[in-house]
N, CA, C and O atoms as a Maestro MAE file, in Angstrom:
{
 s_m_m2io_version
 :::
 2.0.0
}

f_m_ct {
 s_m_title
 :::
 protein
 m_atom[216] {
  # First column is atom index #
  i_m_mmod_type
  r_m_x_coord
  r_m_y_coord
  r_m_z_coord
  i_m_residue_number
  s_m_chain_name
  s_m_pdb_residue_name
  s_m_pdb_atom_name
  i_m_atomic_number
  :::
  1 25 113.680 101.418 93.929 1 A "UNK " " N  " 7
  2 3 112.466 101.080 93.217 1 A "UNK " " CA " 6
  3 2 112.628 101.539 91.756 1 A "UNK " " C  " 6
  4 15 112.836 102.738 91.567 1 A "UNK " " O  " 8
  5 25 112.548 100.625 90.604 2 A "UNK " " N  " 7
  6 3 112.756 101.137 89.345 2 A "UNK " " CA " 6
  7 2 111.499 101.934 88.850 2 A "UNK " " C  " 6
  8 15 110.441 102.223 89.411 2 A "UNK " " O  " 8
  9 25 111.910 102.140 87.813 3 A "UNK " " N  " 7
  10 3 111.253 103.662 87.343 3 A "UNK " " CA " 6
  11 2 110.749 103.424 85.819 3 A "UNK " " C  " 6
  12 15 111.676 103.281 85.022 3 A "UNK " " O  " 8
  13 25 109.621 103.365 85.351 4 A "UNK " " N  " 7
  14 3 109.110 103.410 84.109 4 A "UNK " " CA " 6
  15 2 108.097 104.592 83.659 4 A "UNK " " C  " 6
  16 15 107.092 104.847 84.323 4 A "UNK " " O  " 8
  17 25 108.310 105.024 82.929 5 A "UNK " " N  " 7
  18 3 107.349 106.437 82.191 5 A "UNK " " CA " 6
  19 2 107.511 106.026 80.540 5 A "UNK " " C  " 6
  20 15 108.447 105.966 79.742 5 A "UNK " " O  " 8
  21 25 106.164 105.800 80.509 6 A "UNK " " N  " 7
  22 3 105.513 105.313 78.948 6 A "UNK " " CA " 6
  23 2 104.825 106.526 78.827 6 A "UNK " " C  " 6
  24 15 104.516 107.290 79.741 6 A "UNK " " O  " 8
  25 25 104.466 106.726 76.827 7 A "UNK " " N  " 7
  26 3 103.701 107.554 76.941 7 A "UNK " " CA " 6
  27 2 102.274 107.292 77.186 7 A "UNK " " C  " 6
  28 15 102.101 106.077 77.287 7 A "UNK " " O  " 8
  29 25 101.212 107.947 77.316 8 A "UNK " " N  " 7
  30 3 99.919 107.812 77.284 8 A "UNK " " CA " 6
  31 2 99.423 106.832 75.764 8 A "UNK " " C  " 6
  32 15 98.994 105.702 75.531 8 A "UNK " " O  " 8
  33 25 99.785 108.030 75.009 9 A "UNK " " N  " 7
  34 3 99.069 107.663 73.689 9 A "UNK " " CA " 6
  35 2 99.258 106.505 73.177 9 A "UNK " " C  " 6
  36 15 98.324 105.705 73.115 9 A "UNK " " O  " 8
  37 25 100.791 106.135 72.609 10 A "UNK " " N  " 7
  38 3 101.240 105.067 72.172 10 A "UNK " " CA " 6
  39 2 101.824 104.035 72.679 10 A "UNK " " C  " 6
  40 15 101.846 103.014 71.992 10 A "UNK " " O  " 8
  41 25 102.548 104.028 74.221 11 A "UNK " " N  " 7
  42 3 102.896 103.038 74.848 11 A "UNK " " CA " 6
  43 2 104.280 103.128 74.713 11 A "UNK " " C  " 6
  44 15 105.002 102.168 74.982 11 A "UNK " " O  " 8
  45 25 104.635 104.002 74.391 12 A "UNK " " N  " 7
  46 3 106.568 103.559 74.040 12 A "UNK " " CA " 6
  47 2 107.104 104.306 75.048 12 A "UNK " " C  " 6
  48 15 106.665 105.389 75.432 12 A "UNK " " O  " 8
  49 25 108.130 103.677 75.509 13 A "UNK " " N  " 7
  50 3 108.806 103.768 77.316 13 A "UNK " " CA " 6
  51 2 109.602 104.941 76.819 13 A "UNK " " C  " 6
  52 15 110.296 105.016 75.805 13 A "UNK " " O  " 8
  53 25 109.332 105.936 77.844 14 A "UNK " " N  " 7
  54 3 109.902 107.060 77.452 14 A "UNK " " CA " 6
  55 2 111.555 107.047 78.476 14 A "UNK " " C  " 6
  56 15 112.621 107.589 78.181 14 A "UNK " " O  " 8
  57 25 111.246 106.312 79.563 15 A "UNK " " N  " 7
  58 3 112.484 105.925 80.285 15 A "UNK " " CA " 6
  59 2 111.900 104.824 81.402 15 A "UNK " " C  " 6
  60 15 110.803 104.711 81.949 15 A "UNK " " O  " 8
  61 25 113.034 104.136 81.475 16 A "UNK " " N  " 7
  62 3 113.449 103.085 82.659 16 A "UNK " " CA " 6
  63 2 114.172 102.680 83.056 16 A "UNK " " C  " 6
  64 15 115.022 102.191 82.310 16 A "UNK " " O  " 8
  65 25 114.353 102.593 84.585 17 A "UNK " " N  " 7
  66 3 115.418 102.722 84.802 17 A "UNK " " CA " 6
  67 2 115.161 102.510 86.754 17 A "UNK " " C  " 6
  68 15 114.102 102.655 87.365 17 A "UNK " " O  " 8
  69 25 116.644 102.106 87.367 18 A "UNK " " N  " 7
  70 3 116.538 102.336 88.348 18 A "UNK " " CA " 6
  71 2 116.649 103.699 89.228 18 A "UNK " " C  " 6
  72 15 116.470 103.899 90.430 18 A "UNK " " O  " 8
  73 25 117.016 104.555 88.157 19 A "UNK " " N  " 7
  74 3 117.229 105.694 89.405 19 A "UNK " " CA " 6
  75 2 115.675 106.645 89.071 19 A "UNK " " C  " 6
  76 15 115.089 106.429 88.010 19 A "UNK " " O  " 8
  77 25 115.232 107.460 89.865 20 A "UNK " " N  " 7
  78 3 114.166 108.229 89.676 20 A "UNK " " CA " 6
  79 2 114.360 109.250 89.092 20 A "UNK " " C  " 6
  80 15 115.017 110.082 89.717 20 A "UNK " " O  " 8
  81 25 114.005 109.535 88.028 21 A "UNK " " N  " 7
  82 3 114.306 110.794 87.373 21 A "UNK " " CA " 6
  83 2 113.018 111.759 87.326 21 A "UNK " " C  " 6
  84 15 111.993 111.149 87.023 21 A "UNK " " O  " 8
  85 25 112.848 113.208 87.573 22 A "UNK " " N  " 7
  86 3 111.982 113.880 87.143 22 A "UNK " " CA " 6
  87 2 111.625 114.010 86.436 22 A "UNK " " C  " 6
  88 15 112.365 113.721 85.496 22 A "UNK " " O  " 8
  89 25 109.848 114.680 85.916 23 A "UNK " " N  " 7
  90 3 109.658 114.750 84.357 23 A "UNK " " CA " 6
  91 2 109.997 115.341 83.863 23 A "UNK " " C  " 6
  92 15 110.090 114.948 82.700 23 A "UNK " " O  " 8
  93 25 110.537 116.837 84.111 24 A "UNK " " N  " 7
  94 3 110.954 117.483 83.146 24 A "UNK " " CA " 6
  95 2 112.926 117.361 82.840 24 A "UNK " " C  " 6
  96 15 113.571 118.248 82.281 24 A "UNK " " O  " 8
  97 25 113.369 116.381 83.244 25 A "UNK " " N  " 7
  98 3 114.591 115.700 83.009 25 A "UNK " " CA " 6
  99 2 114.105 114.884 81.841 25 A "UNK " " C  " 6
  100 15 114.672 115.069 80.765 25 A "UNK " " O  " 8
  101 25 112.820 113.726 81.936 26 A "UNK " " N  " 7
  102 3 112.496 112.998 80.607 26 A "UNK " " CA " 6
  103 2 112.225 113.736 79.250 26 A "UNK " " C  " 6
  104 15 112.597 113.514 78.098 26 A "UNK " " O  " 8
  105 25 111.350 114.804 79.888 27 A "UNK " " N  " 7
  106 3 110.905 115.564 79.252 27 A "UNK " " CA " 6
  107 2 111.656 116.021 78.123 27 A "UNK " " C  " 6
  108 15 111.162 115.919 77.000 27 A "UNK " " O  " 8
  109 25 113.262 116.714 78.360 28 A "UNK " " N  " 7
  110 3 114.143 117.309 78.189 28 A "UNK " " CA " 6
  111 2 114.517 116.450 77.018 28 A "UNK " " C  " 6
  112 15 114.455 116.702 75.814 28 A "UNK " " O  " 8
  113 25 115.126 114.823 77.978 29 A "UNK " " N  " 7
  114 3 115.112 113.881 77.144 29 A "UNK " " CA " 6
  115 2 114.978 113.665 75.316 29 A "UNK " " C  " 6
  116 15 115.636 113.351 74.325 29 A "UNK " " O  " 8
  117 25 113.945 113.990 75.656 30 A "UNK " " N  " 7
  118 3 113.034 113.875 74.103 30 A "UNK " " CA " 6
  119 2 113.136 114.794 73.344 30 A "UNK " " C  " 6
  120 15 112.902 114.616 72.149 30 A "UNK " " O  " 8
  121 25 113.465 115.868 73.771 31 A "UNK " " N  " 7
  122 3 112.730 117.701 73.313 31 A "UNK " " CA " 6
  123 2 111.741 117.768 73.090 31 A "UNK " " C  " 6
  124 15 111.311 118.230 72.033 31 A "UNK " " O  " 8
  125 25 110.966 117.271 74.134 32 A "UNK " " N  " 7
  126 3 108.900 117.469 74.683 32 A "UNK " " CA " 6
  127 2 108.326 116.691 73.724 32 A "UNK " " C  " 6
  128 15 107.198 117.151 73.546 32 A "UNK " " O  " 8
  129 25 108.504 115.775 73.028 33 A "UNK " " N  " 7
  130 3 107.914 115.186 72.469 33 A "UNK " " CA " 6
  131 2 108.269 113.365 71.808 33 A "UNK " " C  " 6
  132 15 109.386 112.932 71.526 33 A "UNK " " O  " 8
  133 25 107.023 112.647 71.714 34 A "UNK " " N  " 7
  134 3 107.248 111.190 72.036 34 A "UNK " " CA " 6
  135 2 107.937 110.790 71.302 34 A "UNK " " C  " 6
  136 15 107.488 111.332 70.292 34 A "UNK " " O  " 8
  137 25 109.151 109.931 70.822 35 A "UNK " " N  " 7
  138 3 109.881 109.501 70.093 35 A "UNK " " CA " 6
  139 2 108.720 108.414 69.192 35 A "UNK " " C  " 6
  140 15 109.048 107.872 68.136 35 A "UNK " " O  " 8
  141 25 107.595 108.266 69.718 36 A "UNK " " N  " 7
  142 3 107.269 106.684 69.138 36 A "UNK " " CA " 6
  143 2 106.117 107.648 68.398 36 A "UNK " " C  " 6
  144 15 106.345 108.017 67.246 36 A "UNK " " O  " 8
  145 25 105.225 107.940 68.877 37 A "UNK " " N  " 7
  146 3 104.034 108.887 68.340 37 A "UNK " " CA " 6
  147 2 103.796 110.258 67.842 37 A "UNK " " C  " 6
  148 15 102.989 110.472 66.937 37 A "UNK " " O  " 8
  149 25 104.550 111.286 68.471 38 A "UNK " " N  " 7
  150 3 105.266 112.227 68.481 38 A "UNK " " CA " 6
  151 2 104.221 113.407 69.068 38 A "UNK " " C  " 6
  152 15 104.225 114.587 68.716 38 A "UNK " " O  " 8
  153 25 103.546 112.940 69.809 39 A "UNK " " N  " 7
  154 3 102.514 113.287 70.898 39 A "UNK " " CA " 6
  155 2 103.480 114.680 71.716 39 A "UNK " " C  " 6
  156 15 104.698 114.517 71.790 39 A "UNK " " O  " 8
  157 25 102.815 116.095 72.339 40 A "UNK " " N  " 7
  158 3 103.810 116.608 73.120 40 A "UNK " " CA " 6
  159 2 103.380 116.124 74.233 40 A "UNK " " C  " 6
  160 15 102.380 115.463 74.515 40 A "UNK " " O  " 8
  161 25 104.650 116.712 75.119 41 A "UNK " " N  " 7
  162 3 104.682 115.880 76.398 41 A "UNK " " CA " 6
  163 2 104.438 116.906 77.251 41 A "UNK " " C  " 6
  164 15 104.722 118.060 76.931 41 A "UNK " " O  " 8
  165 25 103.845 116.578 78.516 42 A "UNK " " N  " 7
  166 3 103.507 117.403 79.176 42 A "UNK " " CA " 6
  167 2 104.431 117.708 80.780 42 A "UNK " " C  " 6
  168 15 105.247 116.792 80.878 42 A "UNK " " O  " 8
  169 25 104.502 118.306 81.542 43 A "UNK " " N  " 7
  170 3 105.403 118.062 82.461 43 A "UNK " " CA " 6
  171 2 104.277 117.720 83.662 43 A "UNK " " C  " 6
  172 15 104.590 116.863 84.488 43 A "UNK " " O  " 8
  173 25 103.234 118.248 83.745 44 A "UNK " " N  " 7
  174 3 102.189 117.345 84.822 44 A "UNK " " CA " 6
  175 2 101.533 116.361 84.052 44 A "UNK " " C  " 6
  176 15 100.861 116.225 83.030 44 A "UNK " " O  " 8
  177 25 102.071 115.674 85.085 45 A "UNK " " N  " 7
  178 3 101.326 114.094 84.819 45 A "UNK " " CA " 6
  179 2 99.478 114.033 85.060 45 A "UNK " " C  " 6
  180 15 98.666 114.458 85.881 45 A "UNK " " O  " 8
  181 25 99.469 113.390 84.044 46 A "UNK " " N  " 7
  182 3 97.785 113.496 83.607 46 A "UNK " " CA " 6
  183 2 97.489 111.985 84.303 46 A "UNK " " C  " 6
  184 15 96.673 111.878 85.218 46 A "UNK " " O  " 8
  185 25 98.155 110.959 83.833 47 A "UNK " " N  " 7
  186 3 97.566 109.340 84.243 47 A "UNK " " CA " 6
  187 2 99.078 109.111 84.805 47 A "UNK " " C  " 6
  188 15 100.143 109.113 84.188 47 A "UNK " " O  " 8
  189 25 98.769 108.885 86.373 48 A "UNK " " N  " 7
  190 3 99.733 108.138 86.400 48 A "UNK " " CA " 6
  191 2 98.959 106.660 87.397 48 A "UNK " " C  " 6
  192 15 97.885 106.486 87.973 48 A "UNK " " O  " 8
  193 25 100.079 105.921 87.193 49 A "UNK " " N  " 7
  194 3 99.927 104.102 87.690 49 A "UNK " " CA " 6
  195 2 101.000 103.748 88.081 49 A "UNK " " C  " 6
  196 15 102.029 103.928 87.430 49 A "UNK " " O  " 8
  197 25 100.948 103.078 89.423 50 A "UNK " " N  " 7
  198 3 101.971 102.856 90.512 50 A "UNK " " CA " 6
  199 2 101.847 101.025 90.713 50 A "UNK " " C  " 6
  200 15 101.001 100.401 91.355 50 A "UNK " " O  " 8
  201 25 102.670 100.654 90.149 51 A "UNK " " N  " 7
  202 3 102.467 98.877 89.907 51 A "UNK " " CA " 6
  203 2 103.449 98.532 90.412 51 A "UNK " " C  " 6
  204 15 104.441 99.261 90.377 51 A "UNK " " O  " 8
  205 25 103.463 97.334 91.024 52 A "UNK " " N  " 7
  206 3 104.657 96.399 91.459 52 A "UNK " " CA " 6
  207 2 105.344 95.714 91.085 52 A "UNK " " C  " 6
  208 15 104.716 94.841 90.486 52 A "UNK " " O  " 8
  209 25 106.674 95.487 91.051 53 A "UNK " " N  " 7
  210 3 107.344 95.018 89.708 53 A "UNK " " CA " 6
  211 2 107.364 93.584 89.988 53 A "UNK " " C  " 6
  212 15 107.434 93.368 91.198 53 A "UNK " " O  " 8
  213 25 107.319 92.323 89.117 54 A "UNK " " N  " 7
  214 3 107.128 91.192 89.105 54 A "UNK " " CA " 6
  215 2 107.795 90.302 88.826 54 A "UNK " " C  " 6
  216 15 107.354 89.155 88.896 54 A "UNK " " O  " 8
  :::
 }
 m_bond[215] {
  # First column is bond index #
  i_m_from
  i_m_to
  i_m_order
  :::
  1 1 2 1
  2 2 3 1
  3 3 4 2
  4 3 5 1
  5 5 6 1
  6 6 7 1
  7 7 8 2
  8 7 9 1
  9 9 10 1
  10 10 11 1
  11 11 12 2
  12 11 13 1
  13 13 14 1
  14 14 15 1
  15 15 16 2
  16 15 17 1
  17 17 18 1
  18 18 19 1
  19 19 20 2
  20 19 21 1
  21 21 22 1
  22 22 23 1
  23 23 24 2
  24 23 25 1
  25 25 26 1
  26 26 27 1
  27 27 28 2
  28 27 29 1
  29 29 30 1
  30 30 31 1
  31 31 32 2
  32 31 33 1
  33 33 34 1
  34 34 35 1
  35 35 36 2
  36 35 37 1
  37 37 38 1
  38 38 39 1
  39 39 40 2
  40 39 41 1
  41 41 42 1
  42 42 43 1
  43 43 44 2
  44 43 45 1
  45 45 46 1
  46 46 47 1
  47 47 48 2
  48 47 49 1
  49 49 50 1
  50 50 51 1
  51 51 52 2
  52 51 53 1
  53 53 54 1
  54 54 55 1
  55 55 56 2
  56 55 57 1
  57 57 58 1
  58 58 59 1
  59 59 60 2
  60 59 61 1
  61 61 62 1
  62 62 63 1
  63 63 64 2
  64 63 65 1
  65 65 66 1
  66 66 67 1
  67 67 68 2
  68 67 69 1
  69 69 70 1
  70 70 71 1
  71 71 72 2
  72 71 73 1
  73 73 74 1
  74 74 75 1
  75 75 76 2
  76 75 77 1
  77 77 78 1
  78 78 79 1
  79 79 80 2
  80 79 81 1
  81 81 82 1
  82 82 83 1
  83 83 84 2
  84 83 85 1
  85 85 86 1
  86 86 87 1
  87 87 88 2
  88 87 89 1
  89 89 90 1
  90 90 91 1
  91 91 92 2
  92 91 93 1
  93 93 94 1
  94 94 95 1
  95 95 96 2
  96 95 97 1
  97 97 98 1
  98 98 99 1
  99 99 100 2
  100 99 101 1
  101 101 102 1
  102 102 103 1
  103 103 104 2
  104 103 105 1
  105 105 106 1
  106 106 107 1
  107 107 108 2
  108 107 109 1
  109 109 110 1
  110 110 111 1
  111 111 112 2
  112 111 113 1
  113 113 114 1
  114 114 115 1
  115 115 116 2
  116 115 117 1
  117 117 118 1
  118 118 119 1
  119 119 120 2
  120 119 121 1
  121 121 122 1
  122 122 123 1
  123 123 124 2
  124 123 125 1
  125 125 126 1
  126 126 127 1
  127 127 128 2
  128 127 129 1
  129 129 130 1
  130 130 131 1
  131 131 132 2
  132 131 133 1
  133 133 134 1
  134 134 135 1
  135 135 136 2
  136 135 137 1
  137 137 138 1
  138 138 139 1
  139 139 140 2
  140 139 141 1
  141 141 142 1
  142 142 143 1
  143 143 144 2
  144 143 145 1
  145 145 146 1
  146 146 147 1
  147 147 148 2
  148 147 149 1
  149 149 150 1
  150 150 151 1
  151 151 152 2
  152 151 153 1
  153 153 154 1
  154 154 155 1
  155 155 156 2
  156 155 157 1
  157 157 158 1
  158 158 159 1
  159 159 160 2
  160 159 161 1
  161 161 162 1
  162 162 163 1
  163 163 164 2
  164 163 165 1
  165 165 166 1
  166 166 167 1
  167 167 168 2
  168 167 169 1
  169 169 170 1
  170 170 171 1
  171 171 172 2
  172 171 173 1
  173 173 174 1
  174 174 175 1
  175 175 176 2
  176 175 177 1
  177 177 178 1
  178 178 179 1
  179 179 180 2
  180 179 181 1
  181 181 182 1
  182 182 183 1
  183 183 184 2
  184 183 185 1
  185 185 186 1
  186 186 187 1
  187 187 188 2
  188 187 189 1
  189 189 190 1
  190 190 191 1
  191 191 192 2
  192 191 193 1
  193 193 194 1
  194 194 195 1
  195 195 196 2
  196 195 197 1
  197 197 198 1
  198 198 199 1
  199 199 200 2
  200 199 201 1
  201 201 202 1
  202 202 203 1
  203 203 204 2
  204 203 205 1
  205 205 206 1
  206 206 207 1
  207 207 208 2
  208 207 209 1
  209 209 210 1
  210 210 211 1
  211 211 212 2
  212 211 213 1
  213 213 214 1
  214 214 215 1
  215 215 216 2
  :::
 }
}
């Protein structure tokens, strides 16, 4: 099942992908903060949304 994590604020895909990665692996990713907005990131998920891919 592929894997997408956007941020909240601005919408910019913080990763996607087929394998599942944890948040604080994305997290890491970035160095805690959004590449697009520059929002910090949190490691509990505040909104999450579980959609079917199309």
């Amino acid at each position: 099942m592929p894997q997408r994590v956007v941020c909240q604020q601005c919408g910019c895909v913080l990763y996607e992908g087929a394998e599942i990665k944890p948040p604080d692996e994305i997290l890491h990713q970035h160095n805690g903060k959004c590449p697009g907005c520059g929002k910090k990131l949190s490691l509990i998920p505040i909104n999450v949304e579980v959609k079917p891919v199309k």
